[in-house]
N, CA, C and O atoms as a Tinker XYZ file with bonds, in Angstrom:
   400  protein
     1  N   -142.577000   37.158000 -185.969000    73     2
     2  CA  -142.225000   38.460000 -185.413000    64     1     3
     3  C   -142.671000   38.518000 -183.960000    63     2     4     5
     4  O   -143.744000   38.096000 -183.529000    81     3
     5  N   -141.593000   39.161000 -183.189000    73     3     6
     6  CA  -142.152000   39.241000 -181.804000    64     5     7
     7  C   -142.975000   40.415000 -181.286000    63     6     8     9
     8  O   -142.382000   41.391000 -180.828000    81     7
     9  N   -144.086000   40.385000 -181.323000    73     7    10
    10  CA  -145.380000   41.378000 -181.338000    64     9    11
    11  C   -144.624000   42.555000 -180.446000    63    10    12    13
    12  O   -144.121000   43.624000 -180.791000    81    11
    13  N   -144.779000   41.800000 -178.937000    73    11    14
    14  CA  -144.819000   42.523000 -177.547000    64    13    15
    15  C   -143.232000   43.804000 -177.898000    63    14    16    17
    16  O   -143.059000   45.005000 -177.689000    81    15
    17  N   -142.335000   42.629000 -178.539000    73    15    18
    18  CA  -140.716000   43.475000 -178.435000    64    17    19
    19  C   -141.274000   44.537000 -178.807000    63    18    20    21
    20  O   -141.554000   45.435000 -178.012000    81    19
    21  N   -141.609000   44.611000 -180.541000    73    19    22
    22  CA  -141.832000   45.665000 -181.182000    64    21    23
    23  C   -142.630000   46.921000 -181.371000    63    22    24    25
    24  O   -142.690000   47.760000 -182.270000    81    23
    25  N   -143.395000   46.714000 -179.871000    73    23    26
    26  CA  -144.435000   47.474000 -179.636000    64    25    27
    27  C   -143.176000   48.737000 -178.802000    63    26    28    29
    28  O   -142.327000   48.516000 -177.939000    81    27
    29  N   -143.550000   50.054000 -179.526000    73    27    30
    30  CA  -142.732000   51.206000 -178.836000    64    29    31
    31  C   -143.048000   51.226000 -177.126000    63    30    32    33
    32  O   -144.123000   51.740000 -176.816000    81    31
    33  N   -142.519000   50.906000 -176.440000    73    31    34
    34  CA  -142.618000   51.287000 -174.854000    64    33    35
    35  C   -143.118000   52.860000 -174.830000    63    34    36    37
    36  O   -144.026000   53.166000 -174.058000    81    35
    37  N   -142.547000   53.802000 -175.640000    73    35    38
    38  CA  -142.546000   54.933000 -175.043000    64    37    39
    39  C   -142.207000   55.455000 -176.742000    63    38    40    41
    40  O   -141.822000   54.476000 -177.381000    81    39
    41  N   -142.265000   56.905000 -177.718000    73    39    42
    42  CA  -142.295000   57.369000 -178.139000    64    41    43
    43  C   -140.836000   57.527000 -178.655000    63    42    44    45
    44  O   -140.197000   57.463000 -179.705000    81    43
    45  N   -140.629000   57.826000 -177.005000    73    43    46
    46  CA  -139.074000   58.350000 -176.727000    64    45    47
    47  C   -137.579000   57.034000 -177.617000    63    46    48    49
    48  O   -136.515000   57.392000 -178.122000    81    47
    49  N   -138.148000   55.528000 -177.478000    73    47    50
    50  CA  -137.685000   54.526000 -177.956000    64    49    51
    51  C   -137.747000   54.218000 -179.657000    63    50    52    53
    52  O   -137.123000   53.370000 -180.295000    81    51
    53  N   -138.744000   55.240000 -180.134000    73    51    54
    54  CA  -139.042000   55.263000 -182.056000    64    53    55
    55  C   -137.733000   56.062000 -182.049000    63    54    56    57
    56  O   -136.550000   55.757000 -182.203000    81    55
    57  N   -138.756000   57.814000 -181.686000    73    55    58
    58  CA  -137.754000   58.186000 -182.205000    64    57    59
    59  C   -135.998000   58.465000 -182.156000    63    58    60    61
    60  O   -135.409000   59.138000 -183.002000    81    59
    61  N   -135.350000   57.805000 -181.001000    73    59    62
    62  CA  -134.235000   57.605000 -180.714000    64    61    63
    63  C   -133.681000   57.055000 -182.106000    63    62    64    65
    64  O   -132.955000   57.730000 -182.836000    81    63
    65  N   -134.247000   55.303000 -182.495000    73    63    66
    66  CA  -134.165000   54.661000 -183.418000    64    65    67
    67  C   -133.962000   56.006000 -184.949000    63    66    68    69
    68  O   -133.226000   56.218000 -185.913000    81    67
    69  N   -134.745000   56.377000 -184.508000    73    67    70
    70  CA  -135.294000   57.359000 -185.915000    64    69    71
    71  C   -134.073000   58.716000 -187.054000    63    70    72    73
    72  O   -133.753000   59.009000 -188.206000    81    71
    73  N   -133.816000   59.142000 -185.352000    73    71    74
    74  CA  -132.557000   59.849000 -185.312000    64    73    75
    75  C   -131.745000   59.548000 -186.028000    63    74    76    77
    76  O   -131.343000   59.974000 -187.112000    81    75
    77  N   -131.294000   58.179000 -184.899000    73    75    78
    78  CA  -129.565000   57.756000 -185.703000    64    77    79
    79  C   -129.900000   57.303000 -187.212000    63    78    80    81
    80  O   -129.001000   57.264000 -188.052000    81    79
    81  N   -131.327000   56.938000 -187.541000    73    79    82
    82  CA  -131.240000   55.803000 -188.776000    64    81    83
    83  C   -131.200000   57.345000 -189.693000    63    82    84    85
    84  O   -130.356000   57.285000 -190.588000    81    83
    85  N   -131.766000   58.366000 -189.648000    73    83    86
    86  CA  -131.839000   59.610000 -190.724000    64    85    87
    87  C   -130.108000   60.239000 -190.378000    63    86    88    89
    88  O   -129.615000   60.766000 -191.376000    81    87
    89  N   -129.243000   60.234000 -189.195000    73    87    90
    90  CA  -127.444000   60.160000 -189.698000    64    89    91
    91  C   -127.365000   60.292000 -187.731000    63    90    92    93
    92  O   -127.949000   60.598000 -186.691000    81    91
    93  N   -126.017000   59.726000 -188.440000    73    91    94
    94  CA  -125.125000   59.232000 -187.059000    64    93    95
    95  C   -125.654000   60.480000 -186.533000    63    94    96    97
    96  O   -126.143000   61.506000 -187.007000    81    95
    97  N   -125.256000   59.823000 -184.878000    73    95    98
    98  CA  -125.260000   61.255000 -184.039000    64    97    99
    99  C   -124.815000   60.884000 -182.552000    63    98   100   101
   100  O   -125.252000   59.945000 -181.887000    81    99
   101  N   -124.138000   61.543000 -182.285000    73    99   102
   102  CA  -123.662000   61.353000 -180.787000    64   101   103
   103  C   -124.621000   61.586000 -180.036000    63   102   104   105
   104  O   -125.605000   62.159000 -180.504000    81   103
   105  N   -124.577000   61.136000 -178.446000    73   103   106
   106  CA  -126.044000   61.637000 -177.332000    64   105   107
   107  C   -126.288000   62.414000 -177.279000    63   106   108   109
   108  O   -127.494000   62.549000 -177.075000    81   107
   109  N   -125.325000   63.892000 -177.416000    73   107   110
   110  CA  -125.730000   64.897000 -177.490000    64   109   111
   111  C   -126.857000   65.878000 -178.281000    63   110   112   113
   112  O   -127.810000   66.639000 -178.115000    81   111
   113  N   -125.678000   65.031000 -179.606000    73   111   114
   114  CA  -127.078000   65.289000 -180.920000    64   113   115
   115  C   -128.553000   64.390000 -181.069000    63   114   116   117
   116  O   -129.654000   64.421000 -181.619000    81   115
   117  N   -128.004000   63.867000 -180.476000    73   115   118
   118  CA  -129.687000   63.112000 -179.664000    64   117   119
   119  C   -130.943000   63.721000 -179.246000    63   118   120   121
   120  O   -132.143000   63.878000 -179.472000    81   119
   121  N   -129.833000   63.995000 -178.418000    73   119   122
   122  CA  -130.736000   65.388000 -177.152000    64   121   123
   123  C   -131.131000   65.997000 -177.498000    63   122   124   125
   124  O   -132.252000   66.190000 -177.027000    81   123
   125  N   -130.747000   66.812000 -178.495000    73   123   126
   126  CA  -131.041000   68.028000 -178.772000    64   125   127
   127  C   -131.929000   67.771000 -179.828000    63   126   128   129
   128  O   -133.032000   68.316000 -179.830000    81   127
   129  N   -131.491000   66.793000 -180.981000    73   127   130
   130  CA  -132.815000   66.641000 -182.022000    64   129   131
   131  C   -134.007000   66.044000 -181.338000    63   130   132   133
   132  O   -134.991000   65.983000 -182.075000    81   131
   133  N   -134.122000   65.740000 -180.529000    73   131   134
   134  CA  -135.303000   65.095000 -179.191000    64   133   135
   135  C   -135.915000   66.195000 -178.554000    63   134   136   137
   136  O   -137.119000   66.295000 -178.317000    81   135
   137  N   -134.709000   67.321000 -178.187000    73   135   138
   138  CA  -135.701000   67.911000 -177.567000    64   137   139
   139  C   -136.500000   69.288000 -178.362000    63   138   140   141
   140  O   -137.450000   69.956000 -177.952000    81   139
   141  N   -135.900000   69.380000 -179.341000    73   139   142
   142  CA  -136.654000   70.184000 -180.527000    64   141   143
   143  C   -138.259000   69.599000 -180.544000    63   142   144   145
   144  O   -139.309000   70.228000 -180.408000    81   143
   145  N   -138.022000   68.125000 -180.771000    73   143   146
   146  CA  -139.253000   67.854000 -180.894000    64   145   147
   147  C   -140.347000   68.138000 -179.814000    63   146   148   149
   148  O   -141.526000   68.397000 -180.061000    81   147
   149  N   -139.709000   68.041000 -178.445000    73   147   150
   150  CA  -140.539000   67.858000 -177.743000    64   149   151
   151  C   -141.090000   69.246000 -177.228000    63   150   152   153
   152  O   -142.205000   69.467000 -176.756000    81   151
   153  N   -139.785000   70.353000 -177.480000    73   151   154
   154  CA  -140.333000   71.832000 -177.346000    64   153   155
   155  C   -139.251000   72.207000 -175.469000    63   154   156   157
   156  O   -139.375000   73.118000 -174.650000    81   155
   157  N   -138.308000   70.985000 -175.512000    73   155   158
   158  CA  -137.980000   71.345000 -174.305000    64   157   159
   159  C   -136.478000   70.337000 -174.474000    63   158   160   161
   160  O   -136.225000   69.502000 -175.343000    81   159
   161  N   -135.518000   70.851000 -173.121000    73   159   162
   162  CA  -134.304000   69.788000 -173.161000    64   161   163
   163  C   -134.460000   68.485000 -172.569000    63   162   164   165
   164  O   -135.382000   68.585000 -171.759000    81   163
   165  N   -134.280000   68.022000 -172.573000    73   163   166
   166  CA  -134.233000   66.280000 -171.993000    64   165   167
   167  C   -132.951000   66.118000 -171.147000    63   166   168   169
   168  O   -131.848000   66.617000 -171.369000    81   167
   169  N   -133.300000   65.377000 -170.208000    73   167   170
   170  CA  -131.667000   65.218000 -170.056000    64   169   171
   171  C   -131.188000   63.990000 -170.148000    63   170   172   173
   172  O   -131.776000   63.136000 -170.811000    81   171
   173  N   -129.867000   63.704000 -169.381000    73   171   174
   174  CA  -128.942000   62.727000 -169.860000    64   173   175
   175  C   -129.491000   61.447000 -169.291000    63   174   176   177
   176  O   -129.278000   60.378000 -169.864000    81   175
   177  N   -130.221000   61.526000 -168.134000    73   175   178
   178  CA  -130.841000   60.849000 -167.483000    64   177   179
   179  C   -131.870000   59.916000 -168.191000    63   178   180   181
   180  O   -131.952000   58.691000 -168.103000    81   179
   181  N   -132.840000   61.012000 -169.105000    73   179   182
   182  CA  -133.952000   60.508000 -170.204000    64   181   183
   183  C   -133.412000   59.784000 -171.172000    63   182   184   185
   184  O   -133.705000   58.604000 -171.362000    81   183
   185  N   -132.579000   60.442000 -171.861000    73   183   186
   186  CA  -131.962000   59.835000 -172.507000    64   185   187
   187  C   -130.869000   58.870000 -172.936000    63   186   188   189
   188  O   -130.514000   58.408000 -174.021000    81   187
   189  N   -130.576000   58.773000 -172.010000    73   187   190
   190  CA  -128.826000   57.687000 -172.112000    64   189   191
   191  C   -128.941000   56.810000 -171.699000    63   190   192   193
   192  O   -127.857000   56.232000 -171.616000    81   191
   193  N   -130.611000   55.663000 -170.913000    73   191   194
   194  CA  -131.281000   54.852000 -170.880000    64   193   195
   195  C   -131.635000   54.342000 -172.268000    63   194   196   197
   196  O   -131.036000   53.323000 -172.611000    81   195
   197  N   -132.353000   54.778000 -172.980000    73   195   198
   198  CA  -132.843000   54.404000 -174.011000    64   197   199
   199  C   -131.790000   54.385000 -174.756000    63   198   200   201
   200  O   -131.989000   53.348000 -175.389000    81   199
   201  N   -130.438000   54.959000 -175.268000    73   199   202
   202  CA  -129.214000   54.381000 -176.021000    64   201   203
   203  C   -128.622000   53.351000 -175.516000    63   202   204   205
   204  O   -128.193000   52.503000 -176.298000    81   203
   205  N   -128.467000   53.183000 -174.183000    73   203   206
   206  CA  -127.868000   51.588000 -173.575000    64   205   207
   207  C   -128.587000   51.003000 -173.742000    63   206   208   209
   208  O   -128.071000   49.895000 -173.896000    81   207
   209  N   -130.034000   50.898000 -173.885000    73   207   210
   210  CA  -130.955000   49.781000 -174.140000    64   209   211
   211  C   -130.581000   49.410000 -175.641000    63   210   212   213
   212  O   -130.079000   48.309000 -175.867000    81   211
   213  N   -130.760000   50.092000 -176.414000    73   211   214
   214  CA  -130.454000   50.207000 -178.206000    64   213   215
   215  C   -129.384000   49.544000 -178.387000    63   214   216   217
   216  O   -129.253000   48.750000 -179.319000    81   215
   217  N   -128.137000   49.881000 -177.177000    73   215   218
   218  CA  -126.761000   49.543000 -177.714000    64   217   219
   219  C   -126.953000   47.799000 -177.115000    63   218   220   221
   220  O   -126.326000   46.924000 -177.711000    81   219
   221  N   -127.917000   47.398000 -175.835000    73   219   222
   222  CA  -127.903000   46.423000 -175.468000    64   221   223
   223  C   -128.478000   45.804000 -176.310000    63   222   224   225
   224  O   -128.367000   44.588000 -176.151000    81   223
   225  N   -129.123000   46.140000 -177.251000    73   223   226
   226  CA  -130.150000   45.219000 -178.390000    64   225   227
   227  C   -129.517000   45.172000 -179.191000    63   226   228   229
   228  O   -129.588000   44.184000 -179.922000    81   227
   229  N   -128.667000   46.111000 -179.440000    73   227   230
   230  CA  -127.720000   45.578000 -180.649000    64   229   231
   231  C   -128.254000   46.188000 -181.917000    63   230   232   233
   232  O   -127.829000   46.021000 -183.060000    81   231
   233  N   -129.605000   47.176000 -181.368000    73   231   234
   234  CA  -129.887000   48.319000 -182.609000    64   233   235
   235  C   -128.773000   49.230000 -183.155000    63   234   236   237
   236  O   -128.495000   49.334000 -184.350000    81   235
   237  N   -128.043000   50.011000 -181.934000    73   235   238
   238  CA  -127.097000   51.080000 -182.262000    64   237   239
   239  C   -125.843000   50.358000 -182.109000    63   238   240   241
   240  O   -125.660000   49.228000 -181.658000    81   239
   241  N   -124.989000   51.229000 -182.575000    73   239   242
   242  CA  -123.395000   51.078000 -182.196000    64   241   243
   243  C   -122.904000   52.181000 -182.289000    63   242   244   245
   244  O   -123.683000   53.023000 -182.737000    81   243
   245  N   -121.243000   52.763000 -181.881000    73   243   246
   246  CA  -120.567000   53.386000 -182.023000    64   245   247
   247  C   -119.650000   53.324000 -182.079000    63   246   248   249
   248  O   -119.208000   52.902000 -181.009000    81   247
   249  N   -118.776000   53.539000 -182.901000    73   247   250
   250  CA  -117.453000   53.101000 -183.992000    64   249   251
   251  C   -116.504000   53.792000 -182.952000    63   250   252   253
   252  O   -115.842000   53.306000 -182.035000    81   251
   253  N   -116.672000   55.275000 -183.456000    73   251   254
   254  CA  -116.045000   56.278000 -182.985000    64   253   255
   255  C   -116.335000   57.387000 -182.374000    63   254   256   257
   256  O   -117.281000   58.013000 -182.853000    81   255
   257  N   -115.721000   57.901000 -181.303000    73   255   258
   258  CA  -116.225000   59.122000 -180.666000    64   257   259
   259  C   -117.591000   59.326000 -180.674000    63   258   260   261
   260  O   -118.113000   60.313000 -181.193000    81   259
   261  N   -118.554000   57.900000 -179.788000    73   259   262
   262  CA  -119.560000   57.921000 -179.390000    64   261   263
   263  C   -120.690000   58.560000 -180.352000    63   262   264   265
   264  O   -121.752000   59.061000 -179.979000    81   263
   265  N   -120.156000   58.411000 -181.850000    73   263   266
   266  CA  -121.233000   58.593000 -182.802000    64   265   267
   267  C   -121.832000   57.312000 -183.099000    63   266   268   269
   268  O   -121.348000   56.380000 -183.741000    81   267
   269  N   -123.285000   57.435000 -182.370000    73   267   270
   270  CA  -123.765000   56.552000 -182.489000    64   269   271
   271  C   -124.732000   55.955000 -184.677000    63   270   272   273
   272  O   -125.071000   56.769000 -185.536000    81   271
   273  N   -124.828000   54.489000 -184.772000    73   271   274
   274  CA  -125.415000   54.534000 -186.189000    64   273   275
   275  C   -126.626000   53.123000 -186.071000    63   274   276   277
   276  O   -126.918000   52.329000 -185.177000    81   275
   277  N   -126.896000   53.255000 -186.896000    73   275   278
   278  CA  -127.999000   52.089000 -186.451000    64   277   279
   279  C   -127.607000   51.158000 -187.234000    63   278   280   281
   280  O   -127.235000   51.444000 -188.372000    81   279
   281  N   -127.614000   50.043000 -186.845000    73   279   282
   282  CA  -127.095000   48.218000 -187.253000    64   281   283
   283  C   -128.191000   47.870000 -188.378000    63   282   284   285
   284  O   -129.357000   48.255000 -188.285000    81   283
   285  N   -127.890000   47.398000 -189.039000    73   283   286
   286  CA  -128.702000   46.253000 -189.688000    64   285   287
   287  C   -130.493000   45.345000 -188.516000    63   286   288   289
   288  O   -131.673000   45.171000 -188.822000    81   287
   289  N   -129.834000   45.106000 -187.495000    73   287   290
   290  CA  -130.899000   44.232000 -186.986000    64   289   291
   291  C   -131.847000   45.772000 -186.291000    63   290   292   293
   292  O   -133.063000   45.601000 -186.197000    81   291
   293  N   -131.402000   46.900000 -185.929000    73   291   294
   294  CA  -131.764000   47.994000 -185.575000    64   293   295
   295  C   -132.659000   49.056000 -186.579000    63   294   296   297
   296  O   -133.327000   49.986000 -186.127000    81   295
   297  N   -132.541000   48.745000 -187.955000    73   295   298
   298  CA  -132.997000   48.961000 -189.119000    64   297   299
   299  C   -134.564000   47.877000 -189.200000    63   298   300   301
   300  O   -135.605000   48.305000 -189.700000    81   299
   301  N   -134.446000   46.630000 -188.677000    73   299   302
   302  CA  -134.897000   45.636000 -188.804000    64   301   303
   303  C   -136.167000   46.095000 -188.107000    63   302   304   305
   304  O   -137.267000   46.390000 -188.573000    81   303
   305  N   -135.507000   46.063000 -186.315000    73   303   306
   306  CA  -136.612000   46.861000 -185.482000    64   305   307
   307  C   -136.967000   48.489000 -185.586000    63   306   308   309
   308  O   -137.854000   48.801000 -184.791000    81   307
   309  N   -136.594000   49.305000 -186.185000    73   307   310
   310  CA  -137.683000   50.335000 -186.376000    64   309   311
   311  C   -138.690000   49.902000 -187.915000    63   310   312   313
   312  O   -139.793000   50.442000 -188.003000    81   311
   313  N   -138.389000   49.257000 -188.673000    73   311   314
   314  CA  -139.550000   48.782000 -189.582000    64   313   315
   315  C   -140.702000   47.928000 -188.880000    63   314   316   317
   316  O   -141.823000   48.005000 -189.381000    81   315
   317  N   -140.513000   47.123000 -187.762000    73   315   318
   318  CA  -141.558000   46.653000 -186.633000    64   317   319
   319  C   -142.214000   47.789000 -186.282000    63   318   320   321
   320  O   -143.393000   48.005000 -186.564000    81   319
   321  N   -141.321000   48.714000 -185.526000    73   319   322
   322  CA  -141.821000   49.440000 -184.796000    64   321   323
   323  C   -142.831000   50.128000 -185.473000    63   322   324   325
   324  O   -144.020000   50.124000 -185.154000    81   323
   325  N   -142.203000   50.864000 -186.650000    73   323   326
   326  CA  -143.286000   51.764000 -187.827000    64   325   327
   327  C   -144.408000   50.689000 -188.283000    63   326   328   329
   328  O   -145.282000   51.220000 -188.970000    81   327
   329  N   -144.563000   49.510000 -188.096000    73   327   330
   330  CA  -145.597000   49.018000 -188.610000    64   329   331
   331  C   -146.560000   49.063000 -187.173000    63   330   332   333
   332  O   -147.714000   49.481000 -187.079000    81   331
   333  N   -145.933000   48.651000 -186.401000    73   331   334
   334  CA  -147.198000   48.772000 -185.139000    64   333   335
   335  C   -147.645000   50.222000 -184.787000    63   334   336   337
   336  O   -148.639000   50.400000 -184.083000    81   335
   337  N   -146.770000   51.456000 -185.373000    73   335   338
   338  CA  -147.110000   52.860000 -185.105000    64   337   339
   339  C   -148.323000   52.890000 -185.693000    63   338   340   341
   340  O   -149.457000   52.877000 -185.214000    81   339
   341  N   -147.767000   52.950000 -187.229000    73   339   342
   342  CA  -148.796000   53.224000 -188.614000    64   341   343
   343  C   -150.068000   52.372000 -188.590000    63   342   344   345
   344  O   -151.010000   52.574000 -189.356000    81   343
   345  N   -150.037000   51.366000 -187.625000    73   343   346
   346  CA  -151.453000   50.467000 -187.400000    64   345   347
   347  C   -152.178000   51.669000 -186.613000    63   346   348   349
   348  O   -153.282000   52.067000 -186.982000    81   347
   349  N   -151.614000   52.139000 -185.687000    73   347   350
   350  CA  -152.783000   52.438000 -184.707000    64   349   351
   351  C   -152.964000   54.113000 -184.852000    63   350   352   353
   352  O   -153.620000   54.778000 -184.051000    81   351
   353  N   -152.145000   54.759000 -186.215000    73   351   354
   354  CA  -152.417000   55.890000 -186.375000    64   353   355
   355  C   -152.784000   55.835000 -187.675000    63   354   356   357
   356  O   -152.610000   56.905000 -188.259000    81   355
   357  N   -153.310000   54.805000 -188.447000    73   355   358
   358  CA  -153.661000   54.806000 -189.747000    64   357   359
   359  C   -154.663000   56.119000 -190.688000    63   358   360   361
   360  O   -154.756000   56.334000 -191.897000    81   359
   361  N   -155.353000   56.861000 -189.377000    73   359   362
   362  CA  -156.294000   57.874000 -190.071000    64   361   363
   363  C   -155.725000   59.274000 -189.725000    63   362   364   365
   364  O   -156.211000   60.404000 -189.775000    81   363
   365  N   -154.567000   58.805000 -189.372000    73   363   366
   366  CA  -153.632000   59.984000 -189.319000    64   365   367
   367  C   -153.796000   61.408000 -189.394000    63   366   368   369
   368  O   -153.649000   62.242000 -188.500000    81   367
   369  N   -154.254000   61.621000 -191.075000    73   367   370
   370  CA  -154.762000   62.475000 -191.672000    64   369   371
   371  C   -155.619000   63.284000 -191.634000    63   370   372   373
   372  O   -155.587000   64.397000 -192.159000    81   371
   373  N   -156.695000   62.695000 -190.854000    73   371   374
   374  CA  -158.339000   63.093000 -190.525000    64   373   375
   375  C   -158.099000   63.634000 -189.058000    63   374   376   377
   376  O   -158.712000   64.598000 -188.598000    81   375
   377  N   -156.826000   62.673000 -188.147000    73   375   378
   378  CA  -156.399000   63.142000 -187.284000    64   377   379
   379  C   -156.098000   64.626000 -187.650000    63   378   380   381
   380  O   -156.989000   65.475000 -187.665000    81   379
   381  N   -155.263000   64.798000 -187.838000    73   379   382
   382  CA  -154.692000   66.126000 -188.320000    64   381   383
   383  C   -155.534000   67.100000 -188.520000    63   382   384   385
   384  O   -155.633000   68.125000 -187.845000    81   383
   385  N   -156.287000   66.726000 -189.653000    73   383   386
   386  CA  -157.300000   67.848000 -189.848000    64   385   387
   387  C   -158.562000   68.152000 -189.119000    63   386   388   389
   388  O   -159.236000   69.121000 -189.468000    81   387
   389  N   -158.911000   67.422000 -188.174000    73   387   390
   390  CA  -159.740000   67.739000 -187.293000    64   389   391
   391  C   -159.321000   68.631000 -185.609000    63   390   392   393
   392  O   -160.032000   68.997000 -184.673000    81   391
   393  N   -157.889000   68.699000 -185.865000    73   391   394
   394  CA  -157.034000   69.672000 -184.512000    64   393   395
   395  C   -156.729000   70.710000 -186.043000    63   394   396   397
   396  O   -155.499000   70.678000 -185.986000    81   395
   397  N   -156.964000   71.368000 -187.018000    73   395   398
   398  CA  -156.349000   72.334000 -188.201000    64   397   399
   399  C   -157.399000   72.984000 -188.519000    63   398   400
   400  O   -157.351000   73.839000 -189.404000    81   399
């Protein structure tokens, strides 16, 4: 396994992955399930980097009308990715309850 690839650059690169793998979604619906999370909009700028990267890796694709879905080898790399997450947030929990 290639350590360095699978290490998230940025947050922003999980959950992109994360999105399309829970259902297709165009950039738009990207955006917007992104920026829910973040409590703010993102723009096209933030975001439409990190889908050409995905689409350059050959994580995402889009069939039709730029609904993007996640590939097989894209499935592959967010199970990397979630393992190098879940390493370094393993106490998660204690996390949690010590900001509750």
């Amino acid at each position: 396994m290639d350590h360095e690839k699978s290490k998230p650059r940025s947050p922003l690169r999980f959950l992109t992955l994360w999105v399309v793998t829970k259902k297709p979604s165009t950039s738009k619906q990207i955006m917007d399930n992104l920026g829910k999370r973040k409590g703010k909009s993102l723009s096209v700028g933030t975001v439409y980097p990190v889908i050409k990267k995905h689409k350059e890796d050959g994580f995402i694709e889009s069939k039709e009308k730029r609904v993007y879905h996640i590939t097989p080898s894209g499935k592959k790399e967010m199970k990397k990715m979630w393992k190098y997450i879940s390493r370094m947030f393993y106490d998660y929990d204690e996390i949690k309850q010590y900001f509750n």
